[in-house]
C-alpha positions as CSV (number, residue, x, y, z in Angstrom):
1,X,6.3,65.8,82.8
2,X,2.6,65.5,82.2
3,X,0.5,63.7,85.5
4,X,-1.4,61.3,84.8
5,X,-5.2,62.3,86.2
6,X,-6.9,59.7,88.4
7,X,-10.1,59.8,87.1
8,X,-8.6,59.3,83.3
9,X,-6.9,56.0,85.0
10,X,-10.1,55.1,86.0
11,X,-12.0,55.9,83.1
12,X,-9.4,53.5,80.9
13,X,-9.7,50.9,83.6
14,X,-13.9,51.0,82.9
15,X,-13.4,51.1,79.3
16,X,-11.1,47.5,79.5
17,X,-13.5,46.3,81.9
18,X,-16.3,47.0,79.1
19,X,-14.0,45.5,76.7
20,X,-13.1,42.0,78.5
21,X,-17.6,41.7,79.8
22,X,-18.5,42.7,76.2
23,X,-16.4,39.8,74.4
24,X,-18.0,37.4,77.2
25,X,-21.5,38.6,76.1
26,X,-20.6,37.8,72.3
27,X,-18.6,34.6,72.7
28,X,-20.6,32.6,76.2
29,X,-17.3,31.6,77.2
30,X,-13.3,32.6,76.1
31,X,-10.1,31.5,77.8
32,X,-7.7,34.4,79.5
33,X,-5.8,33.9,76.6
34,X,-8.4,34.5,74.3
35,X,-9.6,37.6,75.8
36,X,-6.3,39.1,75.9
37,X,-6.0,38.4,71.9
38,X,-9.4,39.6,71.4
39,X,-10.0,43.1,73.0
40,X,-6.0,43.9,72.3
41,X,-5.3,44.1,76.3
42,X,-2.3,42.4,77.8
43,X,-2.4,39.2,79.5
44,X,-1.5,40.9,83.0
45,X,-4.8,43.7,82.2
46,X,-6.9,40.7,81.5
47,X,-5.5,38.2,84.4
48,X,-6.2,41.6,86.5
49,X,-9.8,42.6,85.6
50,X,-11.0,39.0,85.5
51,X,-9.5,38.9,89.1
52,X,-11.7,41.6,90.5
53,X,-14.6,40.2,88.5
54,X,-14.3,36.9,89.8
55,X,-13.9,38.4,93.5
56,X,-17.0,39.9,93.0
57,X,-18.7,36.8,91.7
58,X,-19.9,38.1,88.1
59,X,-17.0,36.2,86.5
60,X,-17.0,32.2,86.8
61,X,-14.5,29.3,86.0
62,X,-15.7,26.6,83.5
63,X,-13.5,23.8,82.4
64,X,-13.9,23.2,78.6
65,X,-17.2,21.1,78.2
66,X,-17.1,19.1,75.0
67,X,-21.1,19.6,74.7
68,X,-20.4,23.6,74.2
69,X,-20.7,24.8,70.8
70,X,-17.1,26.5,71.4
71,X,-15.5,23.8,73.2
72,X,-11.5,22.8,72.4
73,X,-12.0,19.2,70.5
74,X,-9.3,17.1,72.2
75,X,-6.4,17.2,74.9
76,X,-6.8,18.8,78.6
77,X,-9.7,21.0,78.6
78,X,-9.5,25.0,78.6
79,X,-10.2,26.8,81.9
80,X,-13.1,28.9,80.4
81,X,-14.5,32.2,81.8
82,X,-18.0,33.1,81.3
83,X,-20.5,35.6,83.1
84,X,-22.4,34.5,85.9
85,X,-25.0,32.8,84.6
86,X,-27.5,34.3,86.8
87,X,-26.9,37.6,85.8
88,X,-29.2,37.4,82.9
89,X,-31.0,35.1,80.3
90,X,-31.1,35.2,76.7
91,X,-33.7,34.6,74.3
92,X,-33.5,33.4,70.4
93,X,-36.6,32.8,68.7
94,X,-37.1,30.9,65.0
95,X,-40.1,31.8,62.9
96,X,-39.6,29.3,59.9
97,X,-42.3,29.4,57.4
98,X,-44.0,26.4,59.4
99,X,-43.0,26.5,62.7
100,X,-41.6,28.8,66.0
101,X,-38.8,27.3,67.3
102,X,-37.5,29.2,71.0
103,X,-34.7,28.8,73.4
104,X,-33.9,30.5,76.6
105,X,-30.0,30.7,77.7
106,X,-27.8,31.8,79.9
107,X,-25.2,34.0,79.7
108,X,-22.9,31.4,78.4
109,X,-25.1,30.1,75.6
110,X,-25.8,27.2,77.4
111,X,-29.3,26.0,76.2
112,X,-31.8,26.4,79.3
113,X,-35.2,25.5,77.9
114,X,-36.3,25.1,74.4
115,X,-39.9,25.0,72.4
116,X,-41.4,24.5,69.3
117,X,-44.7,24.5,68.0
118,X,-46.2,24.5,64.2
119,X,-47.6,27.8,62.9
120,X,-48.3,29.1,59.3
121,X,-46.0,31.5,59.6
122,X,-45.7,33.1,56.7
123,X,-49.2,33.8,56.4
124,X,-50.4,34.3,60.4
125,X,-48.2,36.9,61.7
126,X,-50.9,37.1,64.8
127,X,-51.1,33.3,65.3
128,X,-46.9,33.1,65.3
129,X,-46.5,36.7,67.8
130,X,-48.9,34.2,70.1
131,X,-47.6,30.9,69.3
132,X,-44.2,32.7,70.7
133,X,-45.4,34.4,73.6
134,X,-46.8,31.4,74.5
135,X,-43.8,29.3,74.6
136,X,-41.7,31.9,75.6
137,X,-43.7,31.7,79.0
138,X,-43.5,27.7,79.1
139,X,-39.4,27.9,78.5
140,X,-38.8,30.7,81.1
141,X,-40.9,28.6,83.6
142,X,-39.4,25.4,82.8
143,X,-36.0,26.9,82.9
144,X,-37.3,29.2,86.5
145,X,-36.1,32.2,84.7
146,X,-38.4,35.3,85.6
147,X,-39.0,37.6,82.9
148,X,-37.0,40.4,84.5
149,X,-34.0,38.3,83.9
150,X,-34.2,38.4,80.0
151,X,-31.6,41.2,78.7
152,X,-32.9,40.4,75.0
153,X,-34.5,38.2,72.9
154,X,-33.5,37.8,69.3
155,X,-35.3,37.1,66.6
156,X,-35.0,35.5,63.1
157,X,-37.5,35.9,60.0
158,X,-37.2,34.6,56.3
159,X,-37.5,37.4,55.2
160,X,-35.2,40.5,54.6
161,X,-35.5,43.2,57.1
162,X,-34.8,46.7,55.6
163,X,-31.8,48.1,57.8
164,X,-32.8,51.7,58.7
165,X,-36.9,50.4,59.9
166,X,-36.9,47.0,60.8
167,X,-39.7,46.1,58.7
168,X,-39.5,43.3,56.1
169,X,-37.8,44.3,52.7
170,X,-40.4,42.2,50.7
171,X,-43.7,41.7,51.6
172,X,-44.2,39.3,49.3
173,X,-42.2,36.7,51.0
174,X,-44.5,36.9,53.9
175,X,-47.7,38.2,52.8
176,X,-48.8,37.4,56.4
177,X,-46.6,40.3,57.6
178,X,-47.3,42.8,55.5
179,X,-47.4,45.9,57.2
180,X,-46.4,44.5,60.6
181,X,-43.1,46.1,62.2
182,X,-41.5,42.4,63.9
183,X,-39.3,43.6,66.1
184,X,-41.7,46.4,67.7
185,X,-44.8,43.8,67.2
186,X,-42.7,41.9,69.6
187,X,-41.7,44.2,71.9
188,X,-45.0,44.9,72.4
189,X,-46.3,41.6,73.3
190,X,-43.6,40.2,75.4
191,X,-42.4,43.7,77.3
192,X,-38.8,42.8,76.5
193,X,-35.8,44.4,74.0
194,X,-36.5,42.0,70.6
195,X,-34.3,42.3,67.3
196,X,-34.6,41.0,64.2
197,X,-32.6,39.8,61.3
198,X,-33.0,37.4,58.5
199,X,-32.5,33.3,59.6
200,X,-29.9,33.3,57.0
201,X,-27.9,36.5,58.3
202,X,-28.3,34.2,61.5
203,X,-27.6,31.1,60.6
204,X,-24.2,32.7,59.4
205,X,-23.3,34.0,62.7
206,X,-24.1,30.8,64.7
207,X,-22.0,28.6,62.5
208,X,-19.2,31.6,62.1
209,X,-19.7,32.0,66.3
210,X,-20.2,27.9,67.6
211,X,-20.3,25.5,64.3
212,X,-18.1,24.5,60.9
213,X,-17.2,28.6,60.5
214,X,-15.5,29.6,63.5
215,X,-12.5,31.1,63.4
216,X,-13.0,32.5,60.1
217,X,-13.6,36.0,58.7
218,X,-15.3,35.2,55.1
219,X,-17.8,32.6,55.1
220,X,-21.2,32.4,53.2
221,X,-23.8,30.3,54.6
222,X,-26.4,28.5,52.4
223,X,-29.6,27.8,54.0
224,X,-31.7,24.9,52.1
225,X,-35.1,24.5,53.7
226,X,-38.8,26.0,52.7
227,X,-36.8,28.9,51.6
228,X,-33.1,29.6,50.1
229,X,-31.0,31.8,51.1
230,X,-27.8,33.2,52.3
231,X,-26.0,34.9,54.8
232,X,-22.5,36.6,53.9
233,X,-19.5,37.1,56.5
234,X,-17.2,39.8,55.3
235,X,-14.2,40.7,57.5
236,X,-15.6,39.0,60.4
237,X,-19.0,41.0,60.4
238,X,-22.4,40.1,58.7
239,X,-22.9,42.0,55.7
240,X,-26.7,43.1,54.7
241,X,-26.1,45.5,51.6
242,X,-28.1,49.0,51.6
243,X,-31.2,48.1,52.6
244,X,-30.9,43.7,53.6
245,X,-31.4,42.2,51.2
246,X,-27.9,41.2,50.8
247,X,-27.8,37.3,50.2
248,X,-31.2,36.7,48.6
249,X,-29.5,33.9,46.7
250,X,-33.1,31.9,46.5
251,X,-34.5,34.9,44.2
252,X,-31.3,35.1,42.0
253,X,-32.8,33.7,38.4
254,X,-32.1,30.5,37.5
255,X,-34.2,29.9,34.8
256,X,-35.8,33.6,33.2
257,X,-38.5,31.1,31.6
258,X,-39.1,29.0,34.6
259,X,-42.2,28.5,37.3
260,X,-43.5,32.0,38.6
261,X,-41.9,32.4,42.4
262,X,-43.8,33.8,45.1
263,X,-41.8,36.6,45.0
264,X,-43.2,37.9,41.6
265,X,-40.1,36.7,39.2
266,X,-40.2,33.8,37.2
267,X,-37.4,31.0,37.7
268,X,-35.8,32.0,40.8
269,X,-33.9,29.7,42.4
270,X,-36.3,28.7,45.0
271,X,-38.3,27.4,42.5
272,X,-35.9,25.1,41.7
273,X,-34.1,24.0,45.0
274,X,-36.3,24.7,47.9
275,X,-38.6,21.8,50.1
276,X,-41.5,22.7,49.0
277,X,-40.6,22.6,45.1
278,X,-38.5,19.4,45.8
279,X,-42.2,18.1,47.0
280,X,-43.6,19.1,43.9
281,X,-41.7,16.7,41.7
282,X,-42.3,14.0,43.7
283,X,-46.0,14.1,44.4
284,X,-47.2,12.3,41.0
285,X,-45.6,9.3,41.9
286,X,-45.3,9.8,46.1
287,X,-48.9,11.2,46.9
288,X,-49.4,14.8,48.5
289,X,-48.2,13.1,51.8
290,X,-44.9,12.6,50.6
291,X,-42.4,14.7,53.8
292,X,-39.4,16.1,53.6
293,X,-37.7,13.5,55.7
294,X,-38.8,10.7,53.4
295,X,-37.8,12.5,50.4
296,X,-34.0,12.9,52.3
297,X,-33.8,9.2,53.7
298,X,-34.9,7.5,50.3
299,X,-32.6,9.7,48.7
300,X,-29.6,8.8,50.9
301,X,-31.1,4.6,50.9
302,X,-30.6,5.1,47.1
303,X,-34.2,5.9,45.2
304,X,-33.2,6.7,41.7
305,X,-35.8,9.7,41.6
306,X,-35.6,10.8,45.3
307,X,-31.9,10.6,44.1
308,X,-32.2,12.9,41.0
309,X,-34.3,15.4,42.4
310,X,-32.0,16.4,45.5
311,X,-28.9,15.9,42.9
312,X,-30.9,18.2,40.5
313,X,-31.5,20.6,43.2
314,X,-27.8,20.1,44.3
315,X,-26.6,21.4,41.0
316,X,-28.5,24.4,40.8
317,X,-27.8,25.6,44.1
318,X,-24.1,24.8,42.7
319,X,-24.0,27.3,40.1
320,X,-25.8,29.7,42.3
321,X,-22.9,29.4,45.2
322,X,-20.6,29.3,42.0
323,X,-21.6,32.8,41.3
324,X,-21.4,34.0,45.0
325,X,-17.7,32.5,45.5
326,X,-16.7,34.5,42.7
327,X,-17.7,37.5,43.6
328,X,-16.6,37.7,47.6
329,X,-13.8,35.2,47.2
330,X,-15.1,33.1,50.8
331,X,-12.6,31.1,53.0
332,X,-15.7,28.9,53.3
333,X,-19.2,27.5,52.2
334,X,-21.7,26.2,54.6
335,X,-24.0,24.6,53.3
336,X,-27.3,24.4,56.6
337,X,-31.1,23.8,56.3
338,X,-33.1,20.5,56.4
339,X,-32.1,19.4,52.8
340,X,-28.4,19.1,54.0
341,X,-29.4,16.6,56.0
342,X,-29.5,14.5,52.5
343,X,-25.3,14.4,52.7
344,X,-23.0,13.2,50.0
345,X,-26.7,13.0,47.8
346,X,-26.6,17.2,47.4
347,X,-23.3,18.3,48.3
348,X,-21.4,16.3,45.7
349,X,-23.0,17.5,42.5
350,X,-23.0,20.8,44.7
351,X,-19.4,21.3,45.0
352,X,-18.7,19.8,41.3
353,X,-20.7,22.5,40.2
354,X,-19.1,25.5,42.4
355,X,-15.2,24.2,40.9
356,X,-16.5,23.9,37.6
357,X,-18.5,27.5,37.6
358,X,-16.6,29.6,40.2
359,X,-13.2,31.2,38.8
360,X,-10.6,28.7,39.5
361,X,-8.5,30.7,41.9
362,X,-11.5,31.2,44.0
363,X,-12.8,27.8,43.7
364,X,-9.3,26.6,44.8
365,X,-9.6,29.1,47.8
366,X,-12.8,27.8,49.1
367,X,-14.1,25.0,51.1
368,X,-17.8,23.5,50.7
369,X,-18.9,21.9,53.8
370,X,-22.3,21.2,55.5
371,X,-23.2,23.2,58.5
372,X,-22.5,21.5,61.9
373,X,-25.7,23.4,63.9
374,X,-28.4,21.2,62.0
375,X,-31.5,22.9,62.3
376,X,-30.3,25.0,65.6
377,X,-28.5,27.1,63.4
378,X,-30.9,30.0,63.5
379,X,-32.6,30.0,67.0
380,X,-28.3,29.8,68.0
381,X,-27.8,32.6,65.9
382,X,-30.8,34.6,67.3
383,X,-29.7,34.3,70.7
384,X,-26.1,35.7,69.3
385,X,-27.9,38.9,68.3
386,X,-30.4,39.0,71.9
387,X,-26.9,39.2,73.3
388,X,-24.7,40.8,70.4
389,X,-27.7,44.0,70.4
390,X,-28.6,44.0,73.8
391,X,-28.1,47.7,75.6
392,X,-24.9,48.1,77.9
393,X,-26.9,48.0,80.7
394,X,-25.9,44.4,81.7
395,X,-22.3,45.8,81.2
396,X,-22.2,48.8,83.0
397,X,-23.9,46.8,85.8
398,X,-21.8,44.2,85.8
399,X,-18.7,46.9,86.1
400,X,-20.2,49.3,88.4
401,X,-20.6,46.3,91.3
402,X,-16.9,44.8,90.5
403,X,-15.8,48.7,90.5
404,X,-17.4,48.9,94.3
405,X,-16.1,45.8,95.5
C-alpha cells in the first residue's frame, strides 16, 4: 500500500486554501455553501479551512447586507464570509469619453471612497492619467487607505485593447491615446499593478458578478452612452476574440450609406444610436445646450420627438442585438449606459425588434432587460479585474500566516 507523503498532504491542503481565498477575491463575499459548490471542495474541507482562516483573523463573518451588490433578496440573511477587509484595497477606475469616474474598496467590494471629475478623455490622455492620479490620492485619503494597501487597480477604456500588448486596438476611437500603452502609462504614474479592459467587457462582468446577470453563464451586455458597445459572456468567462475587439457592436454597419463614424466607416451604428448622435437630431429645435438627461426625461414625460428619437435609436440597436442573439444564442441581454435610463421609451421598440430579427428559437431563449448597476457598471467591473488580475501575492500571504497559526 502506497504512503501517503506529508508534504504532498500539505501541498493539497495549500492548493484548497488558494482555492477557497481566490473565490473570495473574485466574488467580495460567498456563503460556506457557496464556496464548497464553487471550488468543487466538500462542505467539511471548506467548514475546515475557513476555520483556520477565521482563527487567524483573515476570514470574517458578515450577515447578508441587502446594500451588497450580491446580497440574498428576501428571508433570513446569509452568514457571508469575506477577507479581512484590511488586508488590502481595491481600485476601479472609469475613463468615459467625458469623465474619470474612481472607487476605492475593500476586499469585499464594499465601496470605500469614490470620485469623479470631467476630462476630454478621448482626446487628453495626459490630462485624464492626471485627472486619475489626482483622485486616486483624494479617495485613498478620504477612505485612510495608504497606498501600500492597494493590491490592484483596474481600469476601463472605450476602446478595444489588443490582448497580447495592452495597447488600444483602434486608435481612431481615441485619437488622444494614440501611441500611449494605458495600463503601463498607469503603472507608471501611480506605482501600483493597473489592468485594462474595454468598459463594455467590464460592464459585463459587473452585471454577470453583482447586477441583472448573475448567476448566468451567456450574457451580452449592451452599453448605450457616448459610445456603443458590447461585452459577451461565454461559458461564464468574458470573451475578447483574437485580438479585443470582440463586441464592437457600435461599428457593426447599420446604414453602408449613412454619416461617416469616427472610426473611418460610414453608417455604423454609433452613428445612429449613441448620445452624442441622439444630440444631433435634436439641436435644430433644442439649441446646442440641449443634455442628455433632458433628452431622457422629456422622452419618458412624453415629447413626441424626444420620443421618436430614443424609439428610433431603440430600433436600431434592436436589429443590431437581433444579429448578436443569433449568433451566441445568450440566456440574457443587458441593456446598461445612460440612454437606458430612458426605460420602456428604448427597450420596447428594442426588444420588438430583437423577436422580430433574431431566429425565433433564440429569440424565445433570451431575455432583454436593463442593467441594474446604472452608470456603476464599469468602475464595478474595473474593480472585478484589480482583484480578478491581481498577482497571488495577497493569496499566498493570506495562506502562509493561517498556515503558521
Amino acid at each position: 500500500m502506497q504512503r501517503v507523503q506529508t508534504g504532498s498532504l500539505e501541498s493539497l491542503r495549500e492548493r484548497n486554501r488558494l482555492a477557497v481565498i481566490d473565490t473570495l477575491k473574485q466574488r467580495g463575499t460567498a456563503s460556506r455553501a457557496e464556496l464548497a459548490r464553487l471550488t468543487g471542495l466538500s462542505r467539511t474541507t471548506v467548514s475546515s479551512i475557513v476555520g483556520d482562516l477565521q482563527a487567524t483573523g483573515l476570514i470574517v463573518e458578515r450577515r447578508g447586507d441587502p446594500g451588497l451588490p450580491n446580497a440574498s433578496q428576501g428571508g433570513r440573511p446569509p452568514i457571508l464570509l469575506t477577507l479581512d477587509p484590511s488586508a488590502g484595497a481595491i481600485v476601479g477606475i472609469d475613463f468615459a469619453h467625458d469623465e474619470v469616474h474612481m472607487a476605492v474598496a475593500d476586499l469585499s467590494y464594499e465601496i470605500l471612497a469614490e470620485r469623479r471629475a470631467r476630462v476630454d478623455v478621448d482626446h487628453d490622455a495626459q490630462a485624464s492619467i492626471g485627472a486619475a492620479e489626482e483622485l486616486l490620492r483624494e479617495a485613498l485619503a478620504e477612505a485612510g487607505i495608504s497606498s501600500q494597501s492597494v493590491i490592484g487597480v483596474g481600469m476601463a477604456l472605450s476602446a478595444p485593447i489588443e490582448r497580447a500588448t495592452g495597447a488600444i486596438g483602434s486608435p481612431a476611437i481615441l485619437p488622444g491615446w494614440s501611441g500611449v500603452h494605458p495600463a503601463s502609462a498607469m503603472t507608471e504614474r501611480l506605482g501600483m499593478s493597473v489592468h485594462v479592459d474595454n468598459d463594455a467587457n467590464l460592464g459585463a462582468l459587473a452585471e454577470a458578478r453583482f447586477g441583472a446577470g448573475q448567476g448566468l453563464a451567456d450574457l451580452v451586455f449592451v452599453m448605450l452612452a457616448s459610445g456603443v458597445g458590447a461585452g459577451l459572456m461565454v461559458d461564464g468567462r468574458i470573451y475578447r476574440g483574437t485580438g479585443g475587439t470582440a463586441g464592437e457592436i457600435g461599428h457593426t454597419i447599420v446604414d453602408e450609406n449613412g454619416a461617416i463614424c469616427h472610426c473611418g466607416n460610414r453608417g455604423c451604428l454609433e452613428t445612429q444610436a449613441s448620445t452624442p448622435a441622439l444630440l444631433d437630431l435634436m439641436r435644430a429645435t433644442r439649441g446646442d445646450d440641449f443634455t442628455v438627461d433632458e433628452l431622457i426625461e422629456d422622452a419618458r414625460d412624453g415629447d413626441t420627438a424626444c420620443g421618436r428619437v430614443v424609439a428610433d435609436a431603440g430600433r436600431h440597436v434592436g436589429v443590431a442585438v437581433a444579429n448578436l442573439v443569433s449568433l451566441i444564442n445568450p440566456q440574457r441581454v443587458i441593456i446598461g449606459g445612460e440612454l437606458a435610463a430612458a426605460g420602456d421609451v428604448l427597450m420596447r421598440p428594442l426588444q420588438e425588434a430583437v423577436e422580430r430579427f433574431a431566429i425565433p428559437a433564440a429569440a424565445r431563449e433570451v431575455e432583454v432587460v436593463t442593467g441594474e448597476l446604472g452608470d456603476r457598471a464599469e468602475v464595478l467591473g474595473a474593480l472585478a479585474l484589480a482583484m480578478g488580475e491581481s498577482d497571488h501575492e495577497l493569496a499566498r500571504t493570506l495562506t502562509t500566516a493561517g498556515a503558521g497559526a
